[in-house]
C-alpha positions in Angstrom: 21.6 25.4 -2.7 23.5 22.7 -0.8 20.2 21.8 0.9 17.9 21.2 -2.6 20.7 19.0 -3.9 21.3 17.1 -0.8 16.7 16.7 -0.7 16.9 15.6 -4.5 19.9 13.6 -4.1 17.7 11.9 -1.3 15.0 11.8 -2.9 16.6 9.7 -5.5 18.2 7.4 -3.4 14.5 7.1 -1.7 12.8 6.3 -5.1 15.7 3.4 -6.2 16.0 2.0 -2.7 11.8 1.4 -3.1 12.2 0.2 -6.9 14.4 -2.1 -5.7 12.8 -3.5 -2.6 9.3 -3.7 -4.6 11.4 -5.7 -7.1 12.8 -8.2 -4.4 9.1 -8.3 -3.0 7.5 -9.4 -6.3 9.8 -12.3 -6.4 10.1 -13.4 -3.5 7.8 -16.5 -2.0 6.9 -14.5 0.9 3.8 -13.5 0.3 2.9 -16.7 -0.6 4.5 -18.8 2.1 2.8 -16.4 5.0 -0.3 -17.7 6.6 -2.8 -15.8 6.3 -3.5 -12.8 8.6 -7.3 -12.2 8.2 -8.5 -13.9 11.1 -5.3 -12.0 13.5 -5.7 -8.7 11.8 -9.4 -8.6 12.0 -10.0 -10.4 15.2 -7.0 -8.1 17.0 -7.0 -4.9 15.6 -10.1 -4.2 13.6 -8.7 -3.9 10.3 -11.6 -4.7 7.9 -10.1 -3.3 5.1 -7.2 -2.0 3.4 -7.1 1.4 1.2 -3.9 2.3 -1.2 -3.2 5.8 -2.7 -1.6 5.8 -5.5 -1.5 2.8 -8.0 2.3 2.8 -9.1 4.6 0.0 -8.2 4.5 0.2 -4.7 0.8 0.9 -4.5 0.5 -2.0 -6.4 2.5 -4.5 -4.7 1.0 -3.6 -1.3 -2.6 -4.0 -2.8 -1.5 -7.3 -4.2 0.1 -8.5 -0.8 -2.9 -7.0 1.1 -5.6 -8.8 -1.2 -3.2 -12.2 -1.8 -1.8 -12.7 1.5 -3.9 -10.9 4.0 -6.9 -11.8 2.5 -9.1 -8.0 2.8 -11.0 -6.6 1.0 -8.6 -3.6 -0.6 -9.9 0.0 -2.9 -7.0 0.7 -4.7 -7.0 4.8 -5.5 -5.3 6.8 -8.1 -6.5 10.0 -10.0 -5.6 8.3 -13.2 -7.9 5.6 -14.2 -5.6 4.5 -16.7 -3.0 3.8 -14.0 -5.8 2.4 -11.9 -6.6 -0.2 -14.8 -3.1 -0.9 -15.2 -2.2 -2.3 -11.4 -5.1 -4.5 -11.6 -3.7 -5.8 -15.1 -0.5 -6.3 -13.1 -2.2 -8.2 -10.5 -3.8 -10.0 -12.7 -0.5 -11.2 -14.2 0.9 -12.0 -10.8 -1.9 -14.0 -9.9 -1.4 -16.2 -13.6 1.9 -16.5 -12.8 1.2 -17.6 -9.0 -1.2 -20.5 -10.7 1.3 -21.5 -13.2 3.8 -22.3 -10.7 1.0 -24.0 -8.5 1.6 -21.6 -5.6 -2.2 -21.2 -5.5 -5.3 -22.1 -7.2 -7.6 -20.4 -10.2 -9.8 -20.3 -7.4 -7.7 -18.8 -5.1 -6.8 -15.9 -7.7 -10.6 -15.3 -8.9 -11.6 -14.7 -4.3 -7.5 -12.4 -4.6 -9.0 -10.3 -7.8 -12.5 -10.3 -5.9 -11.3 -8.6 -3.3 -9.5 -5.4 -5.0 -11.8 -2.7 -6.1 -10.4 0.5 -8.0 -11.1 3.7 -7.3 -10.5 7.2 -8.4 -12.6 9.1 -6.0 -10.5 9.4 -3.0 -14.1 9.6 -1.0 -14.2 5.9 -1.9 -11.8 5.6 0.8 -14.4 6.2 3.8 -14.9 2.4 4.7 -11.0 1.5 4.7 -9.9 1.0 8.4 -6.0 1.2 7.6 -4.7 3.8 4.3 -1.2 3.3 3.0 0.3 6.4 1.2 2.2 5.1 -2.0 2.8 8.4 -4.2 5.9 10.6 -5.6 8.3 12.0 -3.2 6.9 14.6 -3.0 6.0 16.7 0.3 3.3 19.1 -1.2 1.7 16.1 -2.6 1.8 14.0 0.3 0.6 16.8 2.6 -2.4 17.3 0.2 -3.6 13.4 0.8 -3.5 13.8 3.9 -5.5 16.8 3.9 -8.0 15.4 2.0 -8.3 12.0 4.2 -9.0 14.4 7.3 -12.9 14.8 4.9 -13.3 11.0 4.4 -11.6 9.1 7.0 -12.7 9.2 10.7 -10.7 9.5 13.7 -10.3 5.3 14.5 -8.7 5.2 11.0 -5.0 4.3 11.1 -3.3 6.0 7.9 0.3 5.2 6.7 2.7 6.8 4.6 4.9 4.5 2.4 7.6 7.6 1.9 11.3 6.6 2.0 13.0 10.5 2.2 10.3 12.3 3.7 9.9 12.9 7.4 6.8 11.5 8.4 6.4 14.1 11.5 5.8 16.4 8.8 3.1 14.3 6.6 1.4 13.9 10.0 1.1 17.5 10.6 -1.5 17.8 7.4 -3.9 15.9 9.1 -6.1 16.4 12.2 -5.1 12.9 14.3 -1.4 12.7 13.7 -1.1 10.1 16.6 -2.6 7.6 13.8 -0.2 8.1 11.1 2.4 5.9 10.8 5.3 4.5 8.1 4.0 1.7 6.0 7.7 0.1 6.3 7.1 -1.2 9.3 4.4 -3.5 8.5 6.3 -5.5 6.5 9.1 -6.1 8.6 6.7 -8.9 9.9 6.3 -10.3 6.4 9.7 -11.2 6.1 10.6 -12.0 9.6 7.9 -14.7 9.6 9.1 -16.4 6.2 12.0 -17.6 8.4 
């Protein structure tokens, strides 16, 4: 008994700590005073483009950073198409906002929208060189994904969990190449190192 309260009560901790830190990362300028990473990410490592599970906050927010800063090409999945339709709303209204306080250009927000495609077949996923994990906290669930990426995804691509409570040794283990999953956290250590 101990041991489920101590897993929920860390489970909640996980799911605030992320609320928050998407919050910070929505309004903060650093994903629009980064260079872009196109030209490094493509040119180094291969990453052509970007897929996101889930389309909550999170999901969101990395699409949006992926698309806006990065500058890839990004499918955005979630089961619910309503959820779906709703991040790309969201984006939309980060983008507006973006213009209206001249951080970028209309034009540079119509090539950022261009870029995000929505999905809610997870086989849509095939093409995506690098796959961030953005779903509950929820083991079973995770595990599942990652299952079912093993059917789309081949061996070169690199998938990442964005879990905040959940070992990802044990995420890894639901797939067949666990030496290519990694925690999404790390990537955007860089993001805010560089806006220094």
């Amino acid at each position: 008994m101990i041991h489920i309260k101590r897993n929920i009560f860390f489970g909640q901790v996980g799911i605030a700590l992320k609320n928050k830190n998407f919050s910070l990362l929505t309004k903060a300028h650093i994903h629009y005073s980064v260079p872009p990473l196109s030209d490094k990410i493509t040119n180094d490592h291969g990453i052509n483009q970007i897929g996101v599970i889930g389309a909550g906050q999170m999901g969101t927010g990395i699409a949006y950073v992926a698309a806006n800063v990065a500058k890839l090409p990004v499918k955005i999945f979630d089961l619910d198409p309503r959820k779906a339709d709703k991040a790309f709303s969201f984006i939309e209204r980060l983008l507006e906002k973006a213009i209206s306080k001249e951080r970028i250009t209309p034009d540079q927000a119509t090539d950022t929208k261009s870029r995000i495609e929505i999905s809610t077949s997870i086989s849509d996923l095939s093409s995506a060189d690098f796959i961030i994990e953005a779903v509950v906290e929820d083991m079973d669930t995770k595990r599942k994904i990652f299952s079912e990426l093993n059917l789309v995804t081949d061996e070169n691509t690199i998938l990442a969990s964005n879990t905040s409570s959940i070992g990802i040794t044990g995420i890894a283990a639901a797939t067949k190449k666990p030496d290519k999953v990694i925690f999404r956290v790390k990537l955007f250590l860089g993001f805010s190192k560089s806006d220094n």
